[in-house]
TORROMAR-665453 format. One record per residue (C-alpha): residue number from 1; x, y, z. Coordinates in Angstrom, 3 decimals. Layout:
N
<site><num>NUM</num><x>X</x><y>Y</y><z>Z</z></site>
...
This chain:
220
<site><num>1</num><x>-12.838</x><y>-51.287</y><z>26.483</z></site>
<site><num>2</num><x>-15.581</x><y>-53.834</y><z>25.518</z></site>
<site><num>3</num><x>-13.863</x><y>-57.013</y><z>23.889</z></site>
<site><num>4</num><x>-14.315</x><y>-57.713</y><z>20.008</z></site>
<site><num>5</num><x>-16.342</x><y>-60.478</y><z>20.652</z></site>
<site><num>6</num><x>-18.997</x><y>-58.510</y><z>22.748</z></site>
<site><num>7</num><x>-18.855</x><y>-55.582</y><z>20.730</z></site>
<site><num>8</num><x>-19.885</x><y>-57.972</y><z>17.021</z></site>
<site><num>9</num><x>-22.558</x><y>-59.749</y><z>19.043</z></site>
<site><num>10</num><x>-23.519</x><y>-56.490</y><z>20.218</z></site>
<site><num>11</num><x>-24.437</x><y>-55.063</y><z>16.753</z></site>
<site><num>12</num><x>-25.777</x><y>-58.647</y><z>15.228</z></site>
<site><num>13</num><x>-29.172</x><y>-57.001</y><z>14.165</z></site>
<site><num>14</num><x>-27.534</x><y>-54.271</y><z>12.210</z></site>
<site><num>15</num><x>-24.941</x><y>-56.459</y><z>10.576</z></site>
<site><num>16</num><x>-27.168</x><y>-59.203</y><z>9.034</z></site>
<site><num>17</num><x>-29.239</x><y>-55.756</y><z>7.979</z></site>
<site><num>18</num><x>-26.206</x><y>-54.575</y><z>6.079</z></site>
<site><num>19</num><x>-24.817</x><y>-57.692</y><z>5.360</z></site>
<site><num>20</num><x>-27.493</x><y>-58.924</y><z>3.371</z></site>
<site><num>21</num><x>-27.738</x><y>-56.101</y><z>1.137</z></site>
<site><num>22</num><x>-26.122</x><y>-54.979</y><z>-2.256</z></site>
<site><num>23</num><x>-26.956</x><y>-51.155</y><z>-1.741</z></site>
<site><num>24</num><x>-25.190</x><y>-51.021</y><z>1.699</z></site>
<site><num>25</num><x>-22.450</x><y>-53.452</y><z>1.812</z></site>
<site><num>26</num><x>-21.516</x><y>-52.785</y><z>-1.864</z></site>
<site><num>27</num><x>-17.927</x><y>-53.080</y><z>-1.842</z></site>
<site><num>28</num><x>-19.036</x><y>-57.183</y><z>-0.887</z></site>
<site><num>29</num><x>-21.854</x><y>-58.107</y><z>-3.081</z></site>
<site><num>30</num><x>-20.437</x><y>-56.291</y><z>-6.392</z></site>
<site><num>31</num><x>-16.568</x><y>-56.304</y><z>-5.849</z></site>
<site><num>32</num><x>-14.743</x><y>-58.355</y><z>-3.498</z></site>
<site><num>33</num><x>-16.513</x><y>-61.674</y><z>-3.611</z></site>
<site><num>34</num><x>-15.753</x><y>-62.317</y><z>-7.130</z></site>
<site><num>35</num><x>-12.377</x><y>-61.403</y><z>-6.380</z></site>
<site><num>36</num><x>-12.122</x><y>-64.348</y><z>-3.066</z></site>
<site><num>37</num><x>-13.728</x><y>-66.773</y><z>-4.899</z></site>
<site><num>38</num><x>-11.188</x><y>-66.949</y><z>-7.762</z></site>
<site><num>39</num><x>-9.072</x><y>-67.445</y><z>-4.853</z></site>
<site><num>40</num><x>-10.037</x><y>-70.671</y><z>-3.851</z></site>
<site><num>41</num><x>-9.212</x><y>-73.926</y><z>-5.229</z></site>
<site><num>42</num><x>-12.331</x><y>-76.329</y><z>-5.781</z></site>
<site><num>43</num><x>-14.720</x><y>-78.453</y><z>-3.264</z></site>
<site><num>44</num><x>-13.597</x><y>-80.817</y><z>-1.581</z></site>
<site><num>45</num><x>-14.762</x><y>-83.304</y><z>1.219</z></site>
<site><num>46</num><x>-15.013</x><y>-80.143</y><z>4.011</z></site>
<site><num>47</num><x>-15.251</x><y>-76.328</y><z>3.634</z></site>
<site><num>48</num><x>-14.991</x><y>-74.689</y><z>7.180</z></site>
<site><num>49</num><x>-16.445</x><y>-70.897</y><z>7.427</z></site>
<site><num>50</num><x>-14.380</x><y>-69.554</y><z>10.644</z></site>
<site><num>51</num><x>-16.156</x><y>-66.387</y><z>11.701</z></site>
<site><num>52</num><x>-19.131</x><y>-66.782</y><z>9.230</z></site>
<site><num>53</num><x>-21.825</x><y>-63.925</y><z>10.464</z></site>
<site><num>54</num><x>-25.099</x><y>-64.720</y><z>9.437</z></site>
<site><num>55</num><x>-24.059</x><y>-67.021</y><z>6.665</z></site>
<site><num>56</num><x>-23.769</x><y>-65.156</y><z>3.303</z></site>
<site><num>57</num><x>-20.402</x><y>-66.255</y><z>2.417</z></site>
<site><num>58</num><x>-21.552</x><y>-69.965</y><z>3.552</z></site>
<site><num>59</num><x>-24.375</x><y>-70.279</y><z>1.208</z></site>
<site><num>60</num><x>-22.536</x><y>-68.664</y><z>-1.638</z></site>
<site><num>61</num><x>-19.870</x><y>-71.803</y><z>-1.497</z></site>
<site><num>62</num><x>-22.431</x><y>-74.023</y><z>-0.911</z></site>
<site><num>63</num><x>-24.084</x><y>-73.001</y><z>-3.944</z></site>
<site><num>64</num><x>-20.734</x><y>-73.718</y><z>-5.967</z></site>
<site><num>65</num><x>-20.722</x><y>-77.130</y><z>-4.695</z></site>
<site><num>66</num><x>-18.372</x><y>-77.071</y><z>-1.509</z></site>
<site><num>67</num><x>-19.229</x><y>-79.277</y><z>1.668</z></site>
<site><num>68</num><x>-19.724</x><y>-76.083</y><z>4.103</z></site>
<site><num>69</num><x>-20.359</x><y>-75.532</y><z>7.318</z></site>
<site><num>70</num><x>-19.900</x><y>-72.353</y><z>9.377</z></site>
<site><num>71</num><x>-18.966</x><y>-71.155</y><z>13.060</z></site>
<site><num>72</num><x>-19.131</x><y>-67.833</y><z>14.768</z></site>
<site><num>73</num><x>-19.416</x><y>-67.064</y><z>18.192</z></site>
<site><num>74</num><x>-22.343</x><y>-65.099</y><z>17.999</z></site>
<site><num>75</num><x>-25.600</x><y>-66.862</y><z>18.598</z></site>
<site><num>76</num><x>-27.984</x><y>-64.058</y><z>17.055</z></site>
<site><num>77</num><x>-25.669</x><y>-64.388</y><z>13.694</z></site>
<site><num>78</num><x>-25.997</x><y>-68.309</y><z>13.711</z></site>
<site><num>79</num><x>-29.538</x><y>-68.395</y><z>13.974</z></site>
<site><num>80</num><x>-30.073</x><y>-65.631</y><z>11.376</z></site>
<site><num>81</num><x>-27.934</x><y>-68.387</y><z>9.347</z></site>
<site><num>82</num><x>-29.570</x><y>-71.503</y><z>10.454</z></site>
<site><num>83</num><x>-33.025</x><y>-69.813</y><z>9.774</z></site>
<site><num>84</num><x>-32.120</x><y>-68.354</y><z>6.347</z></site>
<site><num>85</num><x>-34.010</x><y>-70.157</y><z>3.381</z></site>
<site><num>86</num><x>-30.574</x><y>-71.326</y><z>2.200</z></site>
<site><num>87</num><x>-29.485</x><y>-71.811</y><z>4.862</z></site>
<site><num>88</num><x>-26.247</x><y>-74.578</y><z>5.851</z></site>
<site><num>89</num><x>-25.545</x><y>-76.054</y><z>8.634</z></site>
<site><num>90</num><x>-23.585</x><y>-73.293</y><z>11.269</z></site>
<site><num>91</num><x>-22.666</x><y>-73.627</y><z>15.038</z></site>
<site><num>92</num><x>-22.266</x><y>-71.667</y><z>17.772</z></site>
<site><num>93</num><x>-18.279</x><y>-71.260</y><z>18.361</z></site>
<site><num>94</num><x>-14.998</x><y>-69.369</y><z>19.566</z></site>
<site><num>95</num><x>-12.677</x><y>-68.970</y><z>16.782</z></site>
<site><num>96</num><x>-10.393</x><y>-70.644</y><z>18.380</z></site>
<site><num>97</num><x>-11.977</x><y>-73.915</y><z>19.345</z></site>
<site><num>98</num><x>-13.886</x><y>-74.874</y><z>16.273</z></site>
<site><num>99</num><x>-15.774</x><y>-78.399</y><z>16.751</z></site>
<site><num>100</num><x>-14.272</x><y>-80.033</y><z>13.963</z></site>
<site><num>101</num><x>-11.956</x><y>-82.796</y><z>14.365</z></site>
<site><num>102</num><x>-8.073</x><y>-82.638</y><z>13.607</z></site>
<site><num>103</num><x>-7.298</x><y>-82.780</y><z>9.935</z></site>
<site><num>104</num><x>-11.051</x><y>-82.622</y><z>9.101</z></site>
<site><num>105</num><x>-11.532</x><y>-79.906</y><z>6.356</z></site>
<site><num>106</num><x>-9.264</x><y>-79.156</y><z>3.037</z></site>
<site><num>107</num><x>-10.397</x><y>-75.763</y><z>3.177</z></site>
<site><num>108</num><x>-10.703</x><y>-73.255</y><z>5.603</z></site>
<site><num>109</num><x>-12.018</x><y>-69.610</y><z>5.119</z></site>
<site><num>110</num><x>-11.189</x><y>-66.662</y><z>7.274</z></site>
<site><num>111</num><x>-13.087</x><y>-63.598</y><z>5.541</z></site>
<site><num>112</num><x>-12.263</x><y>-60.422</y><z>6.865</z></site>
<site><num>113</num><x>-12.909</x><y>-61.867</y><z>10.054</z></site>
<site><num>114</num><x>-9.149</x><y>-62.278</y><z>11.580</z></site>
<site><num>115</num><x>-9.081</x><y>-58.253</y><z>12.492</z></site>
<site><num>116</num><x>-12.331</x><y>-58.715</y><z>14.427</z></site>
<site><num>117</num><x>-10.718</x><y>-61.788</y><z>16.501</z></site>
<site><num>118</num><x>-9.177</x><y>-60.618</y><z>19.838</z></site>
<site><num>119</num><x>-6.922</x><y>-63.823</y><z>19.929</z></site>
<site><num>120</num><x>-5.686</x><y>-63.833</y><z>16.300</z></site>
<site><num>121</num><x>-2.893</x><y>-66.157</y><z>16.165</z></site>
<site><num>122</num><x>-4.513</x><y>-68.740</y><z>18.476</z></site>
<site><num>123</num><x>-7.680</x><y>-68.554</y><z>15.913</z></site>
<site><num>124</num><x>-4.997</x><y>-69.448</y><z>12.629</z></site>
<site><num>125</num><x>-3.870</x><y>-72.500</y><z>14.870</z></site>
<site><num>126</num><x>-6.944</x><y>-73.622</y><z>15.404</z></site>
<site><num>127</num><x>-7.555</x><y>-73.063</y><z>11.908</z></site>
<site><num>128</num><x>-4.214</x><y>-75.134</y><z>11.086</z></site>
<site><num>129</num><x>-5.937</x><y>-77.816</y><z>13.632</z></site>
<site><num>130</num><x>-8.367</x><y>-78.734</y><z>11.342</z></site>
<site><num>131</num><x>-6.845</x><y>-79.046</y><z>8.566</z></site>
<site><num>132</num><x>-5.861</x><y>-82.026</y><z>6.300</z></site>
<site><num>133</num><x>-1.965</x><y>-82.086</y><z>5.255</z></site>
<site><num>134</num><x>-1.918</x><y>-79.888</y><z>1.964</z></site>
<site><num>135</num><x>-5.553</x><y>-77.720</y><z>2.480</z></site>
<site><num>136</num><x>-5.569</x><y>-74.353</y><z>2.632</z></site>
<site><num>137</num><x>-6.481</x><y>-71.339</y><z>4.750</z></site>
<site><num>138</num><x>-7.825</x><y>-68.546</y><z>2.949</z></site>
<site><num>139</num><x>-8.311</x><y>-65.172</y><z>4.647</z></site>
<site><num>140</num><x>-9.409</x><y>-61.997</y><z>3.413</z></site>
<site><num>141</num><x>-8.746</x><y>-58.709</y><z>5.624</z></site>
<site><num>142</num><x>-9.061</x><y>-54.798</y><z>5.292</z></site>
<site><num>143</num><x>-4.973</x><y>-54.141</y><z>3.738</z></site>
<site><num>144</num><x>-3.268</x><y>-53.426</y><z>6.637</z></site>
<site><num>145</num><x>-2.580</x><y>-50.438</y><z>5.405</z></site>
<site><num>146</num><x>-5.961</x><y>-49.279</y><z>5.292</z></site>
<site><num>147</num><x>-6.419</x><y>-50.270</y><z>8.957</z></site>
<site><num>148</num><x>-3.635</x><y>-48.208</y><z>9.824</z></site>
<site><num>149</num><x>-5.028</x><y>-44.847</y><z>8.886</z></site>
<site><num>150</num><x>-8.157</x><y>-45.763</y><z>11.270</z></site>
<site><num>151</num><x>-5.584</x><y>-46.992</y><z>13.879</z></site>
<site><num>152</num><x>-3.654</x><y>-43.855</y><z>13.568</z></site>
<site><num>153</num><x>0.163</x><y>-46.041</y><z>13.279</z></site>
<site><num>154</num><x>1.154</x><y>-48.996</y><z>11.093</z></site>
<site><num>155</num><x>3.626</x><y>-51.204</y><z>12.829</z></site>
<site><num>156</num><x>1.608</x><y>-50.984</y><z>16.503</z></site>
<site><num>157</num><x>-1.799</x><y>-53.473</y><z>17.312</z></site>
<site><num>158</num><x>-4.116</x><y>-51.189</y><z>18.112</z></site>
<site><num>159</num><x>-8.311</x><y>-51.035</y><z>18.138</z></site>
<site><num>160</num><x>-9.975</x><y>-48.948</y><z>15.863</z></site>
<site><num>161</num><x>-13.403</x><y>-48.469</y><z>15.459</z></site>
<site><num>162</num><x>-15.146</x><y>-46.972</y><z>11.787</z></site>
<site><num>163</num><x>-18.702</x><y>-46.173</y><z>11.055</z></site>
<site><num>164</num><x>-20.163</x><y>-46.204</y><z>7.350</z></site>
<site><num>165</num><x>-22.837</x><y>-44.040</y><z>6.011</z></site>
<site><num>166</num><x>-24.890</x><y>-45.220</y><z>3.881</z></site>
<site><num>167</num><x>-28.426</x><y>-42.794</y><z>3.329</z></site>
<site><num>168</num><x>-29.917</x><y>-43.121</y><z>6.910</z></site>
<site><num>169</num><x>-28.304</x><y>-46.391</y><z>7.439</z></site>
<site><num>170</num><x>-24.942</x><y>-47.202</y><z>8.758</z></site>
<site><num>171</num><x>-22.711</x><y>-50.050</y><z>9.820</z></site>
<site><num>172</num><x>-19.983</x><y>-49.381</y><z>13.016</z></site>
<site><num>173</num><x>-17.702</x><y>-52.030</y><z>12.586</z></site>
<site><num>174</num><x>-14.682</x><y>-52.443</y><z>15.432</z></site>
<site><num>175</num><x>-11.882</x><y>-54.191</y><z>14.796</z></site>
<site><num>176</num><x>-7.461</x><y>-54.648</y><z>15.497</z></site>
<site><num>177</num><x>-5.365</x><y>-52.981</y><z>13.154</z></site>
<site><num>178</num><x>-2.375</x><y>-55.270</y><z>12.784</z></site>
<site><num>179</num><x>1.024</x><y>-55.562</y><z>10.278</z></site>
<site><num>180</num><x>1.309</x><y>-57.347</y><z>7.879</z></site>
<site><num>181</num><x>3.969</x><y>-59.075</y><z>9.782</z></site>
<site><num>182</num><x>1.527</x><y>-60.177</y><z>12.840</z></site>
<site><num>183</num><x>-0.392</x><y>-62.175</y><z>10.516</z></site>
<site><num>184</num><x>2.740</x><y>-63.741</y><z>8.375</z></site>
<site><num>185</num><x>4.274</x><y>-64.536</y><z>11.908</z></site>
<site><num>186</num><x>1.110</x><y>-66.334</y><z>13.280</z></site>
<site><num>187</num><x>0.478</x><y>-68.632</y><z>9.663</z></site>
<site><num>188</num><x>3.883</x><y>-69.657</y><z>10.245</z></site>
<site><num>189</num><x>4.096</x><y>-70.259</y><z>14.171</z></site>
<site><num>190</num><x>0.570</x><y>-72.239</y><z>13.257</z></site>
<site><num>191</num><x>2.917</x><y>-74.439</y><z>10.475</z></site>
<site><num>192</num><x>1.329</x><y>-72.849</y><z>7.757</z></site>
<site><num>193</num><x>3.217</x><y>-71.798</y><z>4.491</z></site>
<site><num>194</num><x>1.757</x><y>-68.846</y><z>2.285</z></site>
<site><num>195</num><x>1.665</x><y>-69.908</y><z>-1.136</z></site>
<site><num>196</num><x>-0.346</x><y>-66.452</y><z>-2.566</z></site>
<site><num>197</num><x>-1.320</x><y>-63.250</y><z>-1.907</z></site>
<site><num>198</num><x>-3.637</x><y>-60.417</y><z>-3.508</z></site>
<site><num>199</num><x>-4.298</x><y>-57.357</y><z>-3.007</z></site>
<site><num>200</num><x>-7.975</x><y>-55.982</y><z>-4.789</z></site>
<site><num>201</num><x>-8.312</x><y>-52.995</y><z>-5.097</z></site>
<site><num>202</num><x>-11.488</x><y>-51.163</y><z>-6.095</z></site>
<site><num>203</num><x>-9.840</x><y>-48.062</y><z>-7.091</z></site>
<site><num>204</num><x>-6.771</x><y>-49.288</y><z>-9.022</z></site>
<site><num>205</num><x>-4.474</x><y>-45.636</y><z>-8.206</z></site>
<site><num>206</num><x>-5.469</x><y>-46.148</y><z>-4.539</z></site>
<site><num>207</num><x>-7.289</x><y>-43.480</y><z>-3.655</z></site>
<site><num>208</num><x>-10.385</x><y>-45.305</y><z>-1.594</z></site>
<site><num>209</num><x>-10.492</x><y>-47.320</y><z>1.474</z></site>
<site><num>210</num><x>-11.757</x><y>-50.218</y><z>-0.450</z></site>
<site><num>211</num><x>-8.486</x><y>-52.204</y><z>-0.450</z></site>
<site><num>212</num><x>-8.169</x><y>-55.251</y><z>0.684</z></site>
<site><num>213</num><x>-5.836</x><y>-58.362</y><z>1.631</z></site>
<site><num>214</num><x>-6.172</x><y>-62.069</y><z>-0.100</z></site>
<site><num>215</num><x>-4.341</x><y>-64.582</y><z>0.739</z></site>
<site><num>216</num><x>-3.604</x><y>-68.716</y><z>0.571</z></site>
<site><num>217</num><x>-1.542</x><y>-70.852</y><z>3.226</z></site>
<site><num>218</num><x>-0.897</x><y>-74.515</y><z>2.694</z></site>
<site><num>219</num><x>-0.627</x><y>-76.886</y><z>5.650</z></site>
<site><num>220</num><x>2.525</x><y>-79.214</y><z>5.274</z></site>
């Protein structure tokens, strides 16, 4: 089986296609962004984008005044962020060597990017790396225990791949269903402390997939 890795860089076109608009990737544009940004706390000297795709997410906290810079390790996703006309600065990186000095940003963002790494724990502890004493990780994922039903088991790791329909177009996205415990065990091993967690749901008695996982770690 192809790794992660190869498989996102694989389907770069067709993501910064969907990613970039309203109509396909709805549940982003018109539901969960609000919800991650009231997440976060406010700018500060160094706003790190770990897995950052072709730089939506980037430019929208650049807009609200953070210091941002991105990294993902697909070079067709950085340039279509580089060459955006917002565009902030983004480099070419593994996940879990970031080219950021240690305790250089006060917040770093994960979004619903940590299912799609294949080394997840090593990719929080780089995360951890970078940042100052007191700044914050903040990762979004698909709930755990949506991932499951495409995974077919809860407590297991296991692949899954989806595909969304959307008219004619559609978006195969591949990714590692994981417990909640993988990720609580690998913020701690990395020194980090959870301090909140969310869980948005679109449909409030939920009935649709579009559930996700928000949460805040604080280095010591």
């Amino acid at each position: 089986m192809v790794d992660l890795r190869s498989a996102w860089q694989g389907r770069a076109d067709a993501w910064v296609r969907w990613a970039r608009s309203p109509e396909l990737d709805n549940d982003f544009w018109r539901f969960h962004l609000r919800c991650f940004l009231d997440l976060l706390p406010a700018p500060g000297r160094l706003t790190v984008d770990v897995g950052c795709g072709e730089g939506r997410l980037t430019r929208v906290l650049a807009a609200a005044g953070h210091r941002v810079a991105g990294a993902d390790t697909a070079p067709a996703l950085v340039q279509a962020a580089v060459t955006h006309p917002r565009s902030v600065p983004a480099f070419v990186a593994d996940a879990t060597r970031l080219p950021f000095p240690d305790e250089s940003a006060d917040l770093v963002i994960a979004f619903m990017c940590l299912h799609d790494f294949d080394d997840m724990p090593a990719a929080v502890t780089e995360a951890a790396r970078i940042l100052t004493p007191g700044g914050r990780l903040a990762v979004a994922l698909h709930h755990p225990f949506v991932t499951a039903k495409f995974a077919g088991a809860y407590l297991a790791e296991q692949r899954y791949t989806l595909t969304v329909q959307r008219g004619e177009a559609s978006m195969t996205y591949e990714g590692t269903h994981r417990p909640l415990m993988a990720y609580g065990k690998a913020l701690t091993a990395a020194g980090l402390t959870i301090e909140t967690i969310r869980e948005p749901a679109r449909d409030p008695a939920g009935q649709s997939a579009a559930l996700f996982l928000d949460l805040l770690a604080v280095a010591s």
